[in-house]
DOFI-688581 format. One record per residue (C-alpha): y, z, x; residue in three letters. Coordinates in pm, 1 decimal. Example, Ala and Ser with C-alpha at 12.3 -4.5 7.8 and 13.67 -1.06 7.14 Angstrom:
         yy         zz         xx    aa
     -450.0      780.0     1230.0   ALA
     -106.0      714.0     1367.0   SER
This chain:
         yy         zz         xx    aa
     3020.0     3206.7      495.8   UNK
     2935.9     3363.0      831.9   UNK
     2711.6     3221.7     1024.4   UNK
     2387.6     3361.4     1048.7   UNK
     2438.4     3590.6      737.1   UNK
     2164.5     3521.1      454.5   UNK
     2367.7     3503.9      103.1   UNK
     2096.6     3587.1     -174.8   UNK
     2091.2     3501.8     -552.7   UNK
     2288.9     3209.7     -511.4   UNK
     2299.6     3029.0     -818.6   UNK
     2445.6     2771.2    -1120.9   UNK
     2456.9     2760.6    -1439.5   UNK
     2542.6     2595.0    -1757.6   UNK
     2697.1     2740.9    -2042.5   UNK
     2718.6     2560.7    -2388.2   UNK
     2806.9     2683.0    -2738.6   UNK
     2484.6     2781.7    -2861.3   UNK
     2291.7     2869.6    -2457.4   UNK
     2312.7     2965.3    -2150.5   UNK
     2114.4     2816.8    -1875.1   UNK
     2093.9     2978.4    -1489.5   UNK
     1914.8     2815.2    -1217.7   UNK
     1663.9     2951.7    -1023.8   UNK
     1836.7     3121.8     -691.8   UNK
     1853.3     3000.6     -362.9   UNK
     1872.6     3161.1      -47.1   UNK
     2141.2     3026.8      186.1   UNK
     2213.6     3089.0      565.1   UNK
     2474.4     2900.3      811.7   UNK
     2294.8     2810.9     1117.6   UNK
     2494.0     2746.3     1437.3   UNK
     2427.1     2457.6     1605.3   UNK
     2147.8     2446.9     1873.5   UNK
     1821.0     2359.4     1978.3   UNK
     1794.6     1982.1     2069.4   UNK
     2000.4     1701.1     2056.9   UNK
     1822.8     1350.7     2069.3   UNK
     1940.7      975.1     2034.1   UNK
     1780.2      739.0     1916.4   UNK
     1895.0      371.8     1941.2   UNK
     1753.4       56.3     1722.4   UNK
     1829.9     -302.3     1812.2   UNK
     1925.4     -497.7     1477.0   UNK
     1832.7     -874.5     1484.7   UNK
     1941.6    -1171.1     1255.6   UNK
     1681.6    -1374.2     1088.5   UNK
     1689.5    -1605.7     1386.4   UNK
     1622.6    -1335.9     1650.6   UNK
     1948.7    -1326.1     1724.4   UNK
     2081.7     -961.3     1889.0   UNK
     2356.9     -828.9     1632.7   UNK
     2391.1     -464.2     1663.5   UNK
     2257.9     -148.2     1787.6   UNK
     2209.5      198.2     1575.0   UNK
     2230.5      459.6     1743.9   UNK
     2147.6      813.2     1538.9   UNK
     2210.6     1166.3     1626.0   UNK
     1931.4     1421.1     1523.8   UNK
     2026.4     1792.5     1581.6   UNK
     1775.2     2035.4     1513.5   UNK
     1915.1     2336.5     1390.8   UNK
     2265.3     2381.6     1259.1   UNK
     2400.7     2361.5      910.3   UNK
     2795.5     2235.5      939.6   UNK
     2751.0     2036.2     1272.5   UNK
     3029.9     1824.0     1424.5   UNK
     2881.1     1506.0     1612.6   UNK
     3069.5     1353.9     1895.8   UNK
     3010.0     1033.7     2120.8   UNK
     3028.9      966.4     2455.2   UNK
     2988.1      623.1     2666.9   UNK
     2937.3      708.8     3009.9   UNK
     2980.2     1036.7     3127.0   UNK
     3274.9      893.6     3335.6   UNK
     3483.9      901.6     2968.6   UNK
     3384.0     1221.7     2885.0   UNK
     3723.3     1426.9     2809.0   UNK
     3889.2     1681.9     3013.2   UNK
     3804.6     2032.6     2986.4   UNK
     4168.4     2085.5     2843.5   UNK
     4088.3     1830.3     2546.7   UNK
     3755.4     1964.6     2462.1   UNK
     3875.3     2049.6     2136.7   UNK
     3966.3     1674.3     2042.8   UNK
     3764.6     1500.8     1755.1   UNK
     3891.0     1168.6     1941.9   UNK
     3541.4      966.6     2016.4   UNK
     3570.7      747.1     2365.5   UNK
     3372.2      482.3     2193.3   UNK
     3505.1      459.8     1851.7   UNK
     3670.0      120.0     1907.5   UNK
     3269.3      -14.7     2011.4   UNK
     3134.6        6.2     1641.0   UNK
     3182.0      226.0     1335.5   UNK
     3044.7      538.1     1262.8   UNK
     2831.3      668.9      915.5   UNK
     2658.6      927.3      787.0   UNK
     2880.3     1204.4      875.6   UNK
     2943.0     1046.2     1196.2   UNK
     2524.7     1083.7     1277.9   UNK
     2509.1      710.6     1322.2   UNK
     2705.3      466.6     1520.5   UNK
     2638.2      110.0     1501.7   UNK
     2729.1     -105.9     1777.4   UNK
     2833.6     -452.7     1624.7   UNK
     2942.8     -548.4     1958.6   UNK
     2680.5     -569.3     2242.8   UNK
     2787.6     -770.2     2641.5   UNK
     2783.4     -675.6     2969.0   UNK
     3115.0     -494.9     2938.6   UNK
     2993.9     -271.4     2614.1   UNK
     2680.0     -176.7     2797.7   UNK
     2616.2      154.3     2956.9   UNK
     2479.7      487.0     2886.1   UNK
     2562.5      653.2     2555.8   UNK
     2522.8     1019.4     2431.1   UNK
     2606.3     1244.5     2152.3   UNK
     2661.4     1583.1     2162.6   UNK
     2711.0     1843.0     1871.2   UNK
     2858.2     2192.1     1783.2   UNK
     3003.0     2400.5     1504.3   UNK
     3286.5     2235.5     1285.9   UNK
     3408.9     2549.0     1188.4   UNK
     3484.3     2620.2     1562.5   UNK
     3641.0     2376.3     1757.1   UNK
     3595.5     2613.1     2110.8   UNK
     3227.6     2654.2     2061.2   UNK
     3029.3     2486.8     2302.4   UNK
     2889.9     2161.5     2294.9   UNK
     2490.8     2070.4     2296.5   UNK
     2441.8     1722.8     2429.1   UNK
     2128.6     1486.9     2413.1   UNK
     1999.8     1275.6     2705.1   UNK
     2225.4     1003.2     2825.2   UNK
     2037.6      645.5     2662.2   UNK
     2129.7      293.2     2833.7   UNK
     2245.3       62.8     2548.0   UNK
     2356.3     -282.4     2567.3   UNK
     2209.0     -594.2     2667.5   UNK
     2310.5     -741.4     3055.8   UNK
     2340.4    -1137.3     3127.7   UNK
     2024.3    -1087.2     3297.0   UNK
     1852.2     -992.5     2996.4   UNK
     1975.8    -1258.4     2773.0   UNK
     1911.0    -1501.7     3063.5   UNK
     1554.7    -1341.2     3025.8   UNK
     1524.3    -1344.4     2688.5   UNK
     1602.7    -1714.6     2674.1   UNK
     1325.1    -1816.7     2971.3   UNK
     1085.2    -1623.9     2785.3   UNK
     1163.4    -1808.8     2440.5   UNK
     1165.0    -2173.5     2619.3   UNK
      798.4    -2018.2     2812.2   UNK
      660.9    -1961.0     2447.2   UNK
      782.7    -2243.4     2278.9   UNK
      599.0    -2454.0     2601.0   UNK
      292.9    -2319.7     2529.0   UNK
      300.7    -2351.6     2128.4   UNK
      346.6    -2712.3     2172.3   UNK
       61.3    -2733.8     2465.0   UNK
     -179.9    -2514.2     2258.3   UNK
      -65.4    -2776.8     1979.0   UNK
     -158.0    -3070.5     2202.8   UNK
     -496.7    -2935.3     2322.7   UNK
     -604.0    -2855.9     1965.0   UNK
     -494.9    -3221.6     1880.5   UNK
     -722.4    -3382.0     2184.9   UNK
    -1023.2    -3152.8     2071.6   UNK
    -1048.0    -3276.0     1732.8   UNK
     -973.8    -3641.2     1867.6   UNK
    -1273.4    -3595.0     2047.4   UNK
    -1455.8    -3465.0     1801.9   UNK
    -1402.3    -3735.6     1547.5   UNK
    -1442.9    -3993.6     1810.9   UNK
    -1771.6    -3832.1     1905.9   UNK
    -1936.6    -3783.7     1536.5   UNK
    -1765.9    -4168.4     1497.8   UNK
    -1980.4    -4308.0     1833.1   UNK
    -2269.9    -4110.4     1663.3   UNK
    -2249.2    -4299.9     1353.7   UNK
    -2259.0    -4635.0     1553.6   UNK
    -2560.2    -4560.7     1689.4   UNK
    -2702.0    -4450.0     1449.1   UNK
    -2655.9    -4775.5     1225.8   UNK
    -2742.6    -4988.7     1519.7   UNK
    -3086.0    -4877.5     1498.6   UNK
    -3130.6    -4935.4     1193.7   UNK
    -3011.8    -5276.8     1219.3   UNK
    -3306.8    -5301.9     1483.1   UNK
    -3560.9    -5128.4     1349.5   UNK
    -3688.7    -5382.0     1099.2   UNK
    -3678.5    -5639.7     1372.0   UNK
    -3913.3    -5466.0     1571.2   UNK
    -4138.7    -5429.5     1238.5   UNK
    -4126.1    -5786.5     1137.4   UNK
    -4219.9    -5879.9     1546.5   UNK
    -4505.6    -5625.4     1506.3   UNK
    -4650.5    -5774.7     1204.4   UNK
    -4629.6    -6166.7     1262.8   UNK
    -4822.1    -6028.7     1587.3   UNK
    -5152.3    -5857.8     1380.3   UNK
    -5075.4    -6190.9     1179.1   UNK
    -5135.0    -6400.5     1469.3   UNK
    -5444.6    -6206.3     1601.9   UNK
    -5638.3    -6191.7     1245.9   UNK
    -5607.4    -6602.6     1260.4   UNK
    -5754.2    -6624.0     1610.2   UNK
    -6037.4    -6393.4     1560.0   UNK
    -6108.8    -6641.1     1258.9   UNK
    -6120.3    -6904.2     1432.8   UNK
């Protein structure tokens, strides 16, 4: 194949004893690698929130046979004179998959931190010049697991306040609708009283105005 050159009627088929089948045909056409390179980079947690790795993918936008390479910190980019090399600086930082698209970081301090890239060009060509994405900061710092930790501690502070307040409101409530219920009963308790006062009073009056 040449790159660039379209290569028509391309097709398959499947011969038997008693048929023939052909596939439809499909148009084919090497791209060279171009356009834009951009990384991407997912933090992987374990079910209890812990950090465990970091994927990083590749996406190239136009080229059919592309070669991906990565670089941690420009400062370990390779010489001009080994520009040719298919020797990745961070290869002994995770593994790669995917055609070498994705790299996963199983291994994420304050030593393994700092700004990764991936660049791309032709496989087919190993002078032909590279097309680079923009340099991403991956890694975690003691800082941010210090800060990750405050922040847990902070939340799980004001769960259990949140928990406590709830508790005291319906304490309150219950004591409240129980004082209610008190009160209630004691006037009831003194209601008759009252009555039976009332009417040995009228009693008492009807005999005097008798007499």
């Amino acid at each position: 194949m040449t790159p660039r050159q379209e290569m028509t009627a391309t097709r398959c088929q499947v011969k038997t004893e008693v048929q023939e089948l052909m596939s439809e045909p499909v148009t084919l056409e090497m791209v060279p690698v171009g356009g834009r390179v951009k990384l991407e980079v997912e933090y992987l947690y374990s079910a209890d929130s812990k950090l465990v790795a970091a994927k990083l993918s590749c996406h190239v936008s136009r080229g059919t046979f592309p070669y991906i390479s990565w670089l941690w910190n420009k400062s370990s980019r390779p010489s001009e004179t080994h520009a040719g090399s298919h020797t990745d600086p961070v290869l002994y930082h995770g593994a790669l998959d995917d055609r070498r698209r994705t790299l996963f970081l199983t291994k994420l301090g304050p030593e393994e931190s700092g700004y990764y890239l991936c660049r791309a060009r032709d496989s087919y060509n190993d002078s032909g010049a590279w097309v680079e994405s923009a340099a991403v900061l991956v890694g975690v710092t003691e800082v941010f697991l210090n800060t990750i930790e405050v922040v847990t501690i902070v939340f799980c502070c004001f769960f259990f306040l949140m928990l406590a307040v709830g508790a005291g409101c319906v304490y309150k409530m219950f004591d409240h609708k129980h004082a209610h219920s008190q009160v209630a009963t004691t006037n009831s308790d003194v209601f008759p009283l009252s009555a039976q006062t009332s009417h040995a009073g009228r009693k008492q009056d009807d005999t005097l105005s008798k007499n």
